[in-house]
N, CA and C of each residue as an Amber inpcrd file, in Angstrom:
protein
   270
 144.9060000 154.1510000 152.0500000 144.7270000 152.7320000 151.8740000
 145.1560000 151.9600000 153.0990000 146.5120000 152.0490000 153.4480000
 146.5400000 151.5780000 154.7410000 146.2990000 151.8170000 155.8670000
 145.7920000 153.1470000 156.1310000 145.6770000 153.8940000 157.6790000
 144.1450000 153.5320000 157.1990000 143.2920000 153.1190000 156.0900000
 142.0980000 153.8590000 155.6570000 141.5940000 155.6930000 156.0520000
 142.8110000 156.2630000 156.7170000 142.2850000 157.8740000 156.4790000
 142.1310000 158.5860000 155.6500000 141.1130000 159.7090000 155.3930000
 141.1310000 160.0520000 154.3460000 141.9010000 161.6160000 154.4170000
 142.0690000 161.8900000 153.2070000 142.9500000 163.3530000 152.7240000
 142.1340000 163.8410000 151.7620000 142.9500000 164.9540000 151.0110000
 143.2580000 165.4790000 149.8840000 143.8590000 165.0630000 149.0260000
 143.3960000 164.5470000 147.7490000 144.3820000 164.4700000 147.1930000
 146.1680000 164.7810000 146.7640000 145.9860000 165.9710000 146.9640000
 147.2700000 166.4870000 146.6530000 148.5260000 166.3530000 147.8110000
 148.0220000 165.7200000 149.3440000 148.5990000 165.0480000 149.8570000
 148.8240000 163.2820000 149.8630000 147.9870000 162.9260000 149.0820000
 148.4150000 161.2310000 148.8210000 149.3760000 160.8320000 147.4110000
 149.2530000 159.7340000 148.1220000 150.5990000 159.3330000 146.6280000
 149.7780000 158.2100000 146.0820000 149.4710000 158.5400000 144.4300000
 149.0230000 157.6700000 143.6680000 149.8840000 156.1820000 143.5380000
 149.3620000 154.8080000 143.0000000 150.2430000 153.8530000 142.9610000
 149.2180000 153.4210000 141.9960000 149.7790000 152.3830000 141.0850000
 149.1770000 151.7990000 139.9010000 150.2180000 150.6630000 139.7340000
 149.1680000 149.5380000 139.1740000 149.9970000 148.1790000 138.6930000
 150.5690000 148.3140000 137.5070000 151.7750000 147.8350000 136.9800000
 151.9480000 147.3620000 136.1050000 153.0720000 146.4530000 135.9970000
 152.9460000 145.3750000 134.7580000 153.3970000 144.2670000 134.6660000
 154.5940000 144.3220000 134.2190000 155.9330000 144.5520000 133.9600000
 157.3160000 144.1250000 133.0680000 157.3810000 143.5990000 133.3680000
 157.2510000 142.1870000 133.9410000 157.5300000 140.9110000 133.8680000
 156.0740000 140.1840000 133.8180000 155.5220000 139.6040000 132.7460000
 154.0610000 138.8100000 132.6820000 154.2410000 137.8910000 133.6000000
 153.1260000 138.3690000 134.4650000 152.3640000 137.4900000 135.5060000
 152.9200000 138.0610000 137.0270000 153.5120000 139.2670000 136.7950000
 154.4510000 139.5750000 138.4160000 154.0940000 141.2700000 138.4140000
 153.1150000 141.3880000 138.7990000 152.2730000 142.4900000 138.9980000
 153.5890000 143.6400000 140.1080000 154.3020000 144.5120000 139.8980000
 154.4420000 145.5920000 140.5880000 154.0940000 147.2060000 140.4010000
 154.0560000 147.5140000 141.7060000 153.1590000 148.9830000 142.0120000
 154.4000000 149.8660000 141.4580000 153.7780000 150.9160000 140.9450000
 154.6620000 152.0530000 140.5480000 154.0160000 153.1490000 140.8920000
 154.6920000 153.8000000 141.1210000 154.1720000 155.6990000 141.9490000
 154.2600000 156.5450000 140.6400000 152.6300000 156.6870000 140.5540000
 152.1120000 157.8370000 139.9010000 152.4000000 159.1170000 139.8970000
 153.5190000 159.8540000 140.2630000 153.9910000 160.8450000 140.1540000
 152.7430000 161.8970000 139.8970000 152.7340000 161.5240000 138.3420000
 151.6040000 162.9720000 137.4740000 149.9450000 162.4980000 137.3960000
 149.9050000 161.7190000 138.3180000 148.5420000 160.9310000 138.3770000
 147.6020000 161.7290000 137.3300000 148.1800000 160.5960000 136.2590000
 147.7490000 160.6820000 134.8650000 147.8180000 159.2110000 134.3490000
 148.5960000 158.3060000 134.6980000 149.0020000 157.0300000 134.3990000
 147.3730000 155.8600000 133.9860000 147.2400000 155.5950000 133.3310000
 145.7900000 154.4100000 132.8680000 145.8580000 153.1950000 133.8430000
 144.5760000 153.0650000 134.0540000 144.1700000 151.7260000 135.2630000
 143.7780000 152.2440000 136.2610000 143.6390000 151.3580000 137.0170000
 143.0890000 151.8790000 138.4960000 144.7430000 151.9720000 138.7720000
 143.8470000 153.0020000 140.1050000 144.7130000 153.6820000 141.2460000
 144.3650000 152.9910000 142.5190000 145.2410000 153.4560000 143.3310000
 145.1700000 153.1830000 144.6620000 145.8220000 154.5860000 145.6950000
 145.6720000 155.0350000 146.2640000 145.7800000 156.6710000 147.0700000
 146.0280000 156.1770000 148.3100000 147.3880000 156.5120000 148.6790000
 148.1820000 156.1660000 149.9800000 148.8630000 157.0470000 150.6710000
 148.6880000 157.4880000 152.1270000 149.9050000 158.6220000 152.6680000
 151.1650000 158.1890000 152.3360000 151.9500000 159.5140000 151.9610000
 153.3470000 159.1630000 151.5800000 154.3020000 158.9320000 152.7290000
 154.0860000 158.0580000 153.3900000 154.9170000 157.3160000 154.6380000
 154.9170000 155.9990000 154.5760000 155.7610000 155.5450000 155.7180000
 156.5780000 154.1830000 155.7020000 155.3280000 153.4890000 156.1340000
 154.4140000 154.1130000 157.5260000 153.7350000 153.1710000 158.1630000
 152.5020000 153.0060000 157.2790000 152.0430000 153.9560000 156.9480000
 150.7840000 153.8090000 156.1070000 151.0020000 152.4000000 154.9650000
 152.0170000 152.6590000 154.2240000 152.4950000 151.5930000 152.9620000
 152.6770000 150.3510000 153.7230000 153.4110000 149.8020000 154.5780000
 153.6620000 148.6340000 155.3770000 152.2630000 148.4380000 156.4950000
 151.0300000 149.1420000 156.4900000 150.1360000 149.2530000 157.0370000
 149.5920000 148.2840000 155.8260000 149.4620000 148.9130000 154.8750000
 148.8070000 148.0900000 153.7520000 149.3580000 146.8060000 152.9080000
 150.7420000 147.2200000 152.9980000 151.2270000 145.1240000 153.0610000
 150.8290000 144.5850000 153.6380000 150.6810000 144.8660000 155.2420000
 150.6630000 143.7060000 156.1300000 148.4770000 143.4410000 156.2300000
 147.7760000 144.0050000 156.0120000 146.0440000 144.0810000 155.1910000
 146.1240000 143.3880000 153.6510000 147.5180000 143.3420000 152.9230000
 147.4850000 142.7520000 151.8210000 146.2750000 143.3920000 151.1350000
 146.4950000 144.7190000 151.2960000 144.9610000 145.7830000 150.7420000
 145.2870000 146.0030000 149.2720000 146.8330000 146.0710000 148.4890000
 146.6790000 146.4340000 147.1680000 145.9170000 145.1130000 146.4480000
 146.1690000 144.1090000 146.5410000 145.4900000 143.1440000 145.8630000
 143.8950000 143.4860000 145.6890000 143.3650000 143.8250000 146.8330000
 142.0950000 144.0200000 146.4200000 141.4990000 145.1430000 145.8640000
 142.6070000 146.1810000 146.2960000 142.0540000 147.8110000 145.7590000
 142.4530000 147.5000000 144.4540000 143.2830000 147.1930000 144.1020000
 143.8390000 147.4240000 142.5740000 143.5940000 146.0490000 141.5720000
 142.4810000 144.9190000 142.2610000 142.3480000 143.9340000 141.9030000
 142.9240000 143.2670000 140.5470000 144.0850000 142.7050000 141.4600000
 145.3500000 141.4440000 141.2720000 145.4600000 140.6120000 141.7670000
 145.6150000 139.3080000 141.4070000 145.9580000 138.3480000 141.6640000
 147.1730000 137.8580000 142.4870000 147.1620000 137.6390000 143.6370000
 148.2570000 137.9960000 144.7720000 149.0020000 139.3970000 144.8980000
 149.8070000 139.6980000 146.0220000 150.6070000 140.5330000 146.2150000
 151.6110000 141.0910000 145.3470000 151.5920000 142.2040000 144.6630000
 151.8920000 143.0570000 143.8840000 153.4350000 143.2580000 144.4530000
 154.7450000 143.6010000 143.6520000 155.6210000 144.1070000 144.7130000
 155.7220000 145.3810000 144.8970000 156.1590000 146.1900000 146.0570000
 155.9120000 147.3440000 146.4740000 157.6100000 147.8700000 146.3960000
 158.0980000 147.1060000 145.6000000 159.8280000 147.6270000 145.9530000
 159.9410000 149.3260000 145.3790000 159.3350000 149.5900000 144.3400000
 159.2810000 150.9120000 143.5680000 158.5950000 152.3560000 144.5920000
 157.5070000 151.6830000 145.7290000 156.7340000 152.3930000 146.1840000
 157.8240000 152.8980000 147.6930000 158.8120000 151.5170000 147.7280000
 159.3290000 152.1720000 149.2610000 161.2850000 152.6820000 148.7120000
 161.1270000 152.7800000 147.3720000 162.2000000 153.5240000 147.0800000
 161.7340000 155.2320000 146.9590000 160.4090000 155.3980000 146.0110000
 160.0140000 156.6170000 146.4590000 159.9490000 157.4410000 147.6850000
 159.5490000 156.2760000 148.4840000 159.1240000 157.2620000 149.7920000
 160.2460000 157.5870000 150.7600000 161.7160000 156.3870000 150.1790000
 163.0540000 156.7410000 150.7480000 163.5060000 157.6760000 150.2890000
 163.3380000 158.2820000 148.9560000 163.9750000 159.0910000 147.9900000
 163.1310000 160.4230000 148.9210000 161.9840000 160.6490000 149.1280000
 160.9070000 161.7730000 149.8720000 161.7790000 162.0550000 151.1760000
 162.2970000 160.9380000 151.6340000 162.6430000 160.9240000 153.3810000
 164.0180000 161.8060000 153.1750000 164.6860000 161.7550000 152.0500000
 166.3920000 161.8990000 151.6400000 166.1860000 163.4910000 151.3470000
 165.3870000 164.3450000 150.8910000 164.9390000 165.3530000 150.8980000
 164.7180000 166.2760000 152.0760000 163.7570000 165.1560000 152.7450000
 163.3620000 166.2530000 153.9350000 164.5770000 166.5290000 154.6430000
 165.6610000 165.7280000 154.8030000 166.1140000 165.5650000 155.6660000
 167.1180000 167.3430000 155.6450000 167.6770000 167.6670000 156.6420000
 167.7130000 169.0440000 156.7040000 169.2170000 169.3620000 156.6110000
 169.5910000 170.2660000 155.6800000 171.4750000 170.1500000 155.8240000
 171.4580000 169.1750000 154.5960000 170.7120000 168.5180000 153.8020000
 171.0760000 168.0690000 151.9860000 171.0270000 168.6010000 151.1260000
 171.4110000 168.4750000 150.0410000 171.0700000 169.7490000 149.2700000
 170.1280000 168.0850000 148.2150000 169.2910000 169.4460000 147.6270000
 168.3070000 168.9360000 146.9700000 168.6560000 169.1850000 145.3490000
């Protein structure tokens, strides 16, 4: 979505809207991309995701009404980074 490159699935990270608070649309990471609604398919990195804030691309892929928040999407991909990192235990 934000690089527009394409993959494999099984290397992108699903994201989907949903509402707990009516009228304040945030993205949540599809883990078992199984979740109902549209999707949106993003590399699981910092630049790709902040590639697509700054295109304001989920609004239109996942057509919503303004900017969705992405706070859920860049805790995942911190939680991914906390992993790789080498000498943690997992």
């Amino acid at each position: 979505m934000g690089c527009r490159a394409t993959g494999p699935r099984s290397a992108l990270l699903r994201v989907v809207v949903t509402e707990a608070v009516p009228g304040l649309p945030e993205l949540v990471v599809d883990t078992g991309r199984r979740m109902p609604g549209r999707g949106a398919w993003l590399h699981p990195d910092r630049a790709c995701l902040e590639l697509a804030e700054r295109r304001r691309a989920f609004g239109r892929a996942l057509r919503v009404a303004g900017p969705p928040g992405t706070r859920a999407v860049h805790e995942h991909l911190a939680s991914m980074d906390e992993q790789d990192v080498p000498g943690t235990s997992r």
